[in-house]
C-alpha positions as CSV (number, residue, x, y, z in Angstrom):
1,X,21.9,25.0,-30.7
2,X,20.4,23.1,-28.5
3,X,21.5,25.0,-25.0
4,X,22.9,22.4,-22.2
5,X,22.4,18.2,-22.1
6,X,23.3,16.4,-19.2
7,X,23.7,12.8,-19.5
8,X,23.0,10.8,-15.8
9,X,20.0,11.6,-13.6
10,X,21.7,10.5,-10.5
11,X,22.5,12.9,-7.2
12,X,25.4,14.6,-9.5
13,X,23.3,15.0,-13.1
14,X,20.4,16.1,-11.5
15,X,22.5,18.4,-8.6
16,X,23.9,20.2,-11.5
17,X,20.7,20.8,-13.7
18,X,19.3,22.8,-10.5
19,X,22.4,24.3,-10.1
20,X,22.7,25.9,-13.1
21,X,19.9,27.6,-12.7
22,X,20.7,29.0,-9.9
23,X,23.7,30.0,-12.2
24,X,21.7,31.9,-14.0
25,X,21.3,29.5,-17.2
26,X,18.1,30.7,-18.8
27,X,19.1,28.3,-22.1
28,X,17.3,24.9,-22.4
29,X,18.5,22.5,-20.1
30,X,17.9,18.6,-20.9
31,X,18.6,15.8,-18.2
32,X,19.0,12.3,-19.6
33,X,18.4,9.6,-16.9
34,X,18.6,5.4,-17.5
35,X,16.1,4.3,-14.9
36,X,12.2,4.8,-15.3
37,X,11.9,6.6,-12.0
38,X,12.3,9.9,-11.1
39,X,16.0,11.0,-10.1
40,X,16.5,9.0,-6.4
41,X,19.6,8.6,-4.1
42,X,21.3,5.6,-3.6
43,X,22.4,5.9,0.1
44,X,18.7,4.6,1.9
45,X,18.4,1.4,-0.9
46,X,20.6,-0.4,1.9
47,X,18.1,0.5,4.9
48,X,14.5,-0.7,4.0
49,X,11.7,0.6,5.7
50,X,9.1,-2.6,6.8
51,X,10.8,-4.5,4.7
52,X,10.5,-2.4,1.5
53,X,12.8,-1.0,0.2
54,X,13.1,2.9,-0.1
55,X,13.1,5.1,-3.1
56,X,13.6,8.6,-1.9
57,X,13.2,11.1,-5.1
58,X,16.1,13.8,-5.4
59,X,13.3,16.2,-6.6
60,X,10.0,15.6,-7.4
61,X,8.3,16.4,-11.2
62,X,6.9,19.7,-10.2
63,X,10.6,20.9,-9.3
64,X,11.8,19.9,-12.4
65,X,8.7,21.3,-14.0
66,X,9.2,24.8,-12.3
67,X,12.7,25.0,-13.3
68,X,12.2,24.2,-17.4
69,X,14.5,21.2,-16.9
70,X,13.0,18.7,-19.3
71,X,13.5,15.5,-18.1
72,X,14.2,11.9,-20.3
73,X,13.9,9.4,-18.1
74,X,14.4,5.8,-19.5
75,X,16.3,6.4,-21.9
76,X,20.6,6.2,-22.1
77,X,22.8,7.5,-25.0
78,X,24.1,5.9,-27.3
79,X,26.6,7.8,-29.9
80,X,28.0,11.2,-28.9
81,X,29.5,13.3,-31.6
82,X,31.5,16.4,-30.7
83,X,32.2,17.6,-34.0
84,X,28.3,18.1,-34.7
85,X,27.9,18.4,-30.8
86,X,24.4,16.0,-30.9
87,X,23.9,13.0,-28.5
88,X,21.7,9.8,-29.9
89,X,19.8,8.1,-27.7
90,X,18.9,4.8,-27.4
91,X,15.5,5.6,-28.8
92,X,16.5,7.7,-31.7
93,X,16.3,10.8,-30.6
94,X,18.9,13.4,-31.4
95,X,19.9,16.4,-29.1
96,X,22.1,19.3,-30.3
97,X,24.1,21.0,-27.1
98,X,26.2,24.1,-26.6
99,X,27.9,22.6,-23.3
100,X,27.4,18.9,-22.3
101,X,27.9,17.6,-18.7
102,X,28.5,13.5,-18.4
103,X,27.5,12.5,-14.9
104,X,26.8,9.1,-16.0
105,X,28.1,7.6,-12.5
106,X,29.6,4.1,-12.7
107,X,28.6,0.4,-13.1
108,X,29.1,-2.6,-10.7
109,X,31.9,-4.8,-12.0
110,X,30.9,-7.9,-12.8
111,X,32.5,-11.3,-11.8
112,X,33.7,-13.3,-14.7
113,X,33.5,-16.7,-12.8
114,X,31.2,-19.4,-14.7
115,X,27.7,-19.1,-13.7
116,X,28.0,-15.6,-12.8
117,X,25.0,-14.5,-14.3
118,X,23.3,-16.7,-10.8
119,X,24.6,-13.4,-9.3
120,X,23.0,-10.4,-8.7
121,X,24.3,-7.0,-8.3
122,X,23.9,-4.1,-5.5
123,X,23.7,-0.8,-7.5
124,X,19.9,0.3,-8.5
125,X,16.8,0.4,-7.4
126,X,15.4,-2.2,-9.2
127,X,18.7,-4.4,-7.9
128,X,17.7,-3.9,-4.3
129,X,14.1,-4.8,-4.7
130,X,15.5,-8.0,-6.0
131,X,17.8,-8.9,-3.7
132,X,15.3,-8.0,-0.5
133,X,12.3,-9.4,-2.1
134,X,14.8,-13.0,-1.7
135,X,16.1,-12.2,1.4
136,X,13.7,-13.6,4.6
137,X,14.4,-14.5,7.9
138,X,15.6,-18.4,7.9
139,X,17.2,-17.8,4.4
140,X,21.2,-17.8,3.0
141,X,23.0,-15.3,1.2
142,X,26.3,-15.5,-0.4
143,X,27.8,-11.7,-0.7
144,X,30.9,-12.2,-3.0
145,X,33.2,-8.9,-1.8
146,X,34.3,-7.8,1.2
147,X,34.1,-3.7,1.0
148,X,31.5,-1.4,2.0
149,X,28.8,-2.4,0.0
150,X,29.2,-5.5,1.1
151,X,29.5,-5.3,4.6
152,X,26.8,-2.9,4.7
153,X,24.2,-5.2,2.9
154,X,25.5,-8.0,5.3
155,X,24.8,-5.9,8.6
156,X,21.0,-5.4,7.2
157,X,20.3,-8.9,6.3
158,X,21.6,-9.9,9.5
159,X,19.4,-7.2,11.7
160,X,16.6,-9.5,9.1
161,X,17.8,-12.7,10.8
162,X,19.2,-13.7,7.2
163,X,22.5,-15.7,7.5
164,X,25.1,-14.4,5.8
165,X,28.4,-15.4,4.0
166,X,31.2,-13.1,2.8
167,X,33.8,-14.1,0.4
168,X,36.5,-11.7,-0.7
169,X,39.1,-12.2,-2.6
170,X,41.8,-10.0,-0.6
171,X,43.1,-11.3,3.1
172,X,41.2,-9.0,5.2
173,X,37.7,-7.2,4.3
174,X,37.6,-3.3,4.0
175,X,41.2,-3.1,3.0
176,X,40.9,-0.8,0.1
177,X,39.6,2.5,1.7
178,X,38.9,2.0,5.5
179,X,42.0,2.2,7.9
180,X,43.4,-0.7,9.3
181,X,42.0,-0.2,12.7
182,X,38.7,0.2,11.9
183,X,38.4,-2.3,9.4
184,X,39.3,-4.6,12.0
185,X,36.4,-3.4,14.3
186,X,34.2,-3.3,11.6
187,X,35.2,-7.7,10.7
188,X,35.0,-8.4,14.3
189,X,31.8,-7.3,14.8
190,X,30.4,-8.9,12.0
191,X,32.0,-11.8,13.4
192,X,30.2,-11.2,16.7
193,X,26.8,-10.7,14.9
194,X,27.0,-14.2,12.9
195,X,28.4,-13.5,9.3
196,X,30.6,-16.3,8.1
197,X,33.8,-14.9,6.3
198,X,35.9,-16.6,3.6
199,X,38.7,-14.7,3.3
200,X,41.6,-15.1,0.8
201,X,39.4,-17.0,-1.5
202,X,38.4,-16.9,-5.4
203,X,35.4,-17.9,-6.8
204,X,35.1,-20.9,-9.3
205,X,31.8,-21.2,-10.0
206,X,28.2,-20.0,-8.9
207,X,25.0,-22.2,-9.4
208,X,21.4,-21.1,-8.4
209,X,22.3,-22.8,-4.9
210,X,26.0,-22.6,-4.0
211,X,28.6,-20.9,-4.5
212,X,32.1,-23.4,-5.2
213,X,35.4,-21.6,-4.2
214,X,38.7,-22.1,-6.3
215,X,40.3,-23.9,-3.4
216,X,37.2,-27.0,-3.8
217,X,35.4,-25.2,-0.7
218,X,31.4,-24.8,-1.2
219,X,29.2,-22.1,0.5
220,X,25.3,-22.6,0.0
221,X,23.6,-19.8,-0.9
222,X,19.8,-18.8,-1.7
223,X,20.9,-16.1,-3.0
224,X,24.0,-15.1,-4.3
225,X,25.2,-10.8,-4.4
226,X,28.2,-9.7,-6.3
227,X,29.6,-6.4,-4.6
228,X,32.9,-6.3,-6.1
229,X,33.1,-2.7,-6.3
230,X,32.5,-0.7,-9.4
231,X,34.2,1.3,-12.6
232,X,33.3,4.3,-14.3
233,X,30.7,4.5,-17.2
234,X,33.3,6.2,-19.7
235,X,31.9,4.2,-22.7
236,X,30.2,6.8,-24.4
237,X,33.2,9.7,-23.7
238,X,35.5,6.9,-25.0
239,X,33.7,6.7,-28.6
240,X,33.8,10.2,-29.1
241,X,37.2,10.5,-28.4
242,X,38.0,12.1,-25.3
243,X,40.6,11.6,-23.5
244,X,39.9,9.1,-20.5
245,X,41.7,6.7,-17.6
246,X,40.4,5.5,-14.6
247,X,36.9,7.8,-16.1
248,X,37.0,10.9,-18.2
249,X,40.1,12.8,-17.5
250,X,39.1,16.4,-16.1
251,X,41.0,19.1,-15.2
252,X,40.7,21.3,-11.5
253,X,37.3,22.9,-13.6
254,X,35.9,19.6,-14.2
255,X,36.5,20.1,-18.4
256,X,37.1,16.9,-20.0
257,X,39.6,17.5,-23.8
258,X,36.8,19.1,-25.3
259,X,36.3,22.7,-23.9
260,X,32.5,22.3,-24.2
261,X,32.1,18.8,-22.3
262,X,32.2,18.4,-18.5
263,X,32.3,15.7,-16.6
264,X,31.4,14.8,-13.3
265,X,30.5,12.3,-10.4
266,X,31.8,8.9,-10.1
267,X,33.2,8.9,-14.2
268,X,34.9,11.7,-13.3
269,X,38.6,11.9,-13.1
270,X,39.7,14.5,-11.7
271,X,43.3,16.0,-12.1
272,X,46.2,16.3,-9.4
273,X,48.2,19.0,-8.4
274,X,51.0,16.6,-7.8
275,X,50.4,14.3,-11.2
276,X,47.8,11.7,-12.4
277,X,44.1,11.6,-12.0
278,X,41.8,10.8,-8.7
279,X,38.3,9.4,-8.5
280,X,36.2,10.1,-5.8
281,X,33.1,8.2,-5.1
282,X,30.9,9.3,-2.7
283,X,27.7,11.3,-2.7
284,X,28.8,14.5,-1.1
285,X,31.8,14.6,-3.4
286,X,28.6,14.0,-6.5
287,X,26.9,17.1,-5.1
288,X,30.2,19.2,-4.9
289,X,31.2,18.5,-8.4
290,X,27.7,19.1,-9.6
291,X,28.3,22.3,-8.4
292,X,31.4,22.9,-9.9
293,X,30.8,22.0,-12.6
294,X,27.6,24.0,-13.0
295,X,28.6,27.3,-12.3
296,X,31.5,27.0,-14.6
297,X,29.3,25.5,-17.9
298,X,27.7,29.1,-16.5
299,X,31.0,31.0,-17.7
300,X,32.5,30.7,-14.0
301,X,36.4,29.3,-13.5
302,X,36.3,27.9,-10.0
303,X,38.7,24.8,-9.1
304,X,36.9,21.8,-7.5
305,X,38.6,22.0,-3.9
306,X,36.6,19.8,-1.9
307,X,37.8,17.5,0.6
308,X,37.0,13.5,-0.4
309,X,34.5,12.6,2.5
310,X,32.6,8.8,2.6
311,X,30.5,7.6,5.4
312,X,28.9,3.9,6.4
313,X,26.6,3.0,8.0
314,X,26.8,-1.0,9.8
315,X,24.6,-2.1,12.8
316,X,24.9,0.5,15.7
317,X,28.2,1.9,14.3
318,X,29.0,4.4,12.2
319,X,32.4,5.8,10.1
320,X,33.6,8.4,8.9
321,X,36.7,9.1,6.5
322,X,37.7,12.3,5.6
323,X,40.5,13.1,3.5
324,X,43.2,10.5,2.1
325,X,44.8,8.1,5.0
326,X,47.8,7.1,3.6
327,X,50.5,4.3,5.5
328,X,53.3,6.7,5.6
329,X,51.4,9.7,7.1
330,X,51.8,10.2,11.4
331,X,49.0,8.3,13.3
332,X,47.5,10.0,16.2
333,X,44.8,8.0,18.3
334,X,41.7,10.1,20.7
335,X,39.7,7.5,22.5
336,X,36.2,8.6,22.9
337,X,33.3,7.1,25.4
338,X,31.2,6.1,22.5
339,X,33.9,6.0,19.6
340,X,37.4,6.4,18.8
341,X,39.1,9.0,16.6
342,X,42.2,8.6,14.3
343,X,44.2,11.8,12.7
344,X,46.5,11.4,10.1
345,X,49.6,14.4,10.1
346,X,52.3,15.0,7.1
347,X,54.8,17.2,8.3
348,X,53.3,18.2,11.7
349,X,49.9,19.7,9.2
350,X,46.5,17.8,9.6
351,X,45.3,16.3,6.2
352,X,42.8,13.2,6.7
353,X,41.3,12.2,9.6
354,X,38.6,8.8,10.7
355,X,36.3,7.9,13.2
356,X,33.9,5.3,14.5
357,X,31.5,5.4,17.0
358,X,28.0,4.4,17.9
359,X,25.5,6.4,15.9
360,X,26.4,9.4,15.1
361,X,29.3,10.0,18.4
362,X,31.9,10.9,15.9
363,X,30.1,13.3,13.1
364,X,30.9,16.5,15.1
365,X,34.4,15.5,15.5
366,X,35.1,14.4,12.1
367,X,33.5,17.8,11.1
368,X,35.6,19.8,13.1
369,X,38.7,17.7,11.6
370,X,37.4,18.6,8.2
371,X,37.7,22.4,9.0
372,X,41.1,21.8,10.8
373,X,42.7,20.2,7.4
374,X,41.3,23.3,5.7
375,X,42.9,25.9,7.7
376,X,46.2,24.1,6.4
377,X,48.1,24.5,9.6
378,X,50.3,22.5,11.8
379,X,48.5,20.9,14.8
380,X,49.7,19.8,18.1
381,X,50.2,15.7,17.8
382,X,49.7,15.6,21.3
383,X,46.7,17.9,21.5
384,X,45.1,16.1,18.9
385,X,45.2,12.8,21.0
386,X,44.2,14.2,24.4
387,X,40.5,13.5,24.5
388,X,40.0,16.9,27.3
389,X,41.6,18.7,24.4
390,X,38.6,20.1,23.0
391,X,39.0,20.4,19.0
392,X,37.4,23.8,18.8
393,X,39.9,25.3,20.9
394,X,42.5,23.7,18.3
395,X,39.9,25.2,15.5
396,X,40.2,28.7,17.0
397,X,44.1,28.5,17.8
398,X,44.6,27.4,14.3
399,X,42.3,29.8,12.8
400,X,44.1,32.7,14.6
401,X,47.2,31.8,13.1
């Protein structure tokens, strides 16, 4: 056999190849990676540096070098067959595996609008040196979506003194996974810093210099960016049979149907407690599952536990989510100097909280918040919106308890 395969050199692939080492894997590991470059992170392709943009290695070659991980890079697969448990790649090869890990990630969705292929998408490295290498002071750019992508590429083009025009499809931006009230700071300050928003609008078609709206409107563009979210790269579990959704069904261990194949990351869909399968897609939620999943390919049987967590980034602000807001949950409100705090209560107990702030005035709130839903305790309502109320003490009262 062919000891362990790992399909996706992104932050969760490549977490986990280190991590089982640090299991205590001695077998053959093999990492599989799409993109000719060593394994980078995503997160700093938004925030070039002198107007390049960044590409910040995971690990370097000598790391993957001193821990025997044997790295293919540029190079996908392309058949998986469990029965023989071998993975083809797209340039012949054939691996043999005792345990296989898919971290594949996801892929942008594309738009389906005539001319769409004028558009160019927001995901790789490759795709932001495009998109930057357009994008100069004096130009236009049409960003087709309204989420975080989105309104994080608009806030840097617009600190480039690029003009910028959002259309999204839905009646407000940021309505998917950003609470209401801070999706609403988050539009008004684009608003305040220049970006154009179409709201409520579909697209009918894109040509290399405009983009025509379904409603006969028309917003010129130099360049045009789809950022319409993305879906999870199941194609190759699909084939082989697994048993998939909204990405590879897993259980609280990260298996997938087959007791020998993990899965990961943003194609990962992880099993509820209460029913039905949950995605989460954010890179400290990548590097927990890598984790995970590591030390149990290693023999280990530990639940993944960790608490879904997303940061962004846009002009001087920044937010944090941690946990799942949800409409019917209690709403408590702590103004800050430099921010403002939301919690979210079910039944008098803590279970998701959001901040923004300039910089980084929330981080050590939302942190503590993140150790308050932990503890799994009921929390004073009242406390938890009285800004002189210092969370530790809550932390400490709580953890007493």
């Amino acid at each position: 056999m062919g000891g362990i395969v790992i399909i996706g050199a992104g932050e969760c692939g490549t977490r986990a190849a280190f991590a089982l080492r640090k299991a205590g894997i001695s077998d053959a590991i093999t990492l599989v990676g799409s993109e000719p470059y060593l394994p980078y992170e995503r997160p700093p392709l938004s925030k070039p540096v002198d107007g390049a943009v960044q590409l910040k290695p995971i690990c370097g070659a000598q790391a993957l070098e001193a821990s025997a991980i044997d790295y293919l890079q540029g190079v996908s697969a392309s058949r998986l067959e469990t029965e023989s448990r071998t993975v083809t790649l797209t340039d012949g090869r054939v691996l043999t595996y005792e345990k296989l890990l898919l971290a594949a990630g996801a892929r942008t969705r594309r738009l389906t609008c005539r001319g769409a292929e004028h558009a160019l998408a927001f995901r790789t490295y490759a795709d932001a040196a495009a998109i930057f290498s357009h994008a100069e002071a004096g130009k236009s750019v049409a960003i087709v979506g309204g989420g975080l992508i989105g309104m994080e590429l608009a806030a840097v083009l617009r600190s480039k003194r690029v003009a910028v025009n959002i259309i999204e499809a839905a009646p407000t931006p940021l309505g998917r996974a950003v609470p209401p009230r801070f999706a609403a700071r988050l539009h008004a300050r684009h608003v305040d810093e220049g970006v154009q928003f179409y709201l409520g609008r579909g697209i009918a078609e894109i040509t290399d210099d405009a983009v025509y709206l379904a409603d006969s409107g028309l917003v010129l563009a130099d360049l045009v960016v789809a950022a319409i979210g993305v879906q999870p790269d199941m194609a190759l579990a699909e084939a082989a049979g697994l048993a998939t959704g909204n990405g590879v069904l897993v259980d609280h261990f990260l298996r997938t149907s087959n007791p020998d194949i993990f899965a990961a990351g943003d194609c990962a869909a992880i099993s509820l407690s209460c029913g039905g399968h949950i995605r989460f897609e954010s890179w400290r939620n990548a590097r927990s599952q890598a984790e995970t999943a590591a030390r149990n390919m290693a023999g280990g049987n530990d639940a993944f536990v960790a608490l879904p967590w997303f940061w962004s980034d846009q002009y001087d602000l920044g937010l944090q989510v941690a946990g799942l807001p949800q409409p019917a949950h209690q709403s408590v409100v702590r103004c800050l100097a430099d921010g403002e705090l939301e919690f979210y209560l079910d039944g008098g107990r803590l279970v998701a909280a959001a901040g923004l702030g300039v910089g980084n005035a929330i981080a050590k709130d939302i942190k503590l918040a993140e150790m308050l839903i932990a503890a799994g305790v009921d929390v004073d309502a009242a406390a938890l919106g009285d800004p002189d109320v210092n969370l530790k003490t809550l932390l400490k009262s709580a953890r007493a308890a």
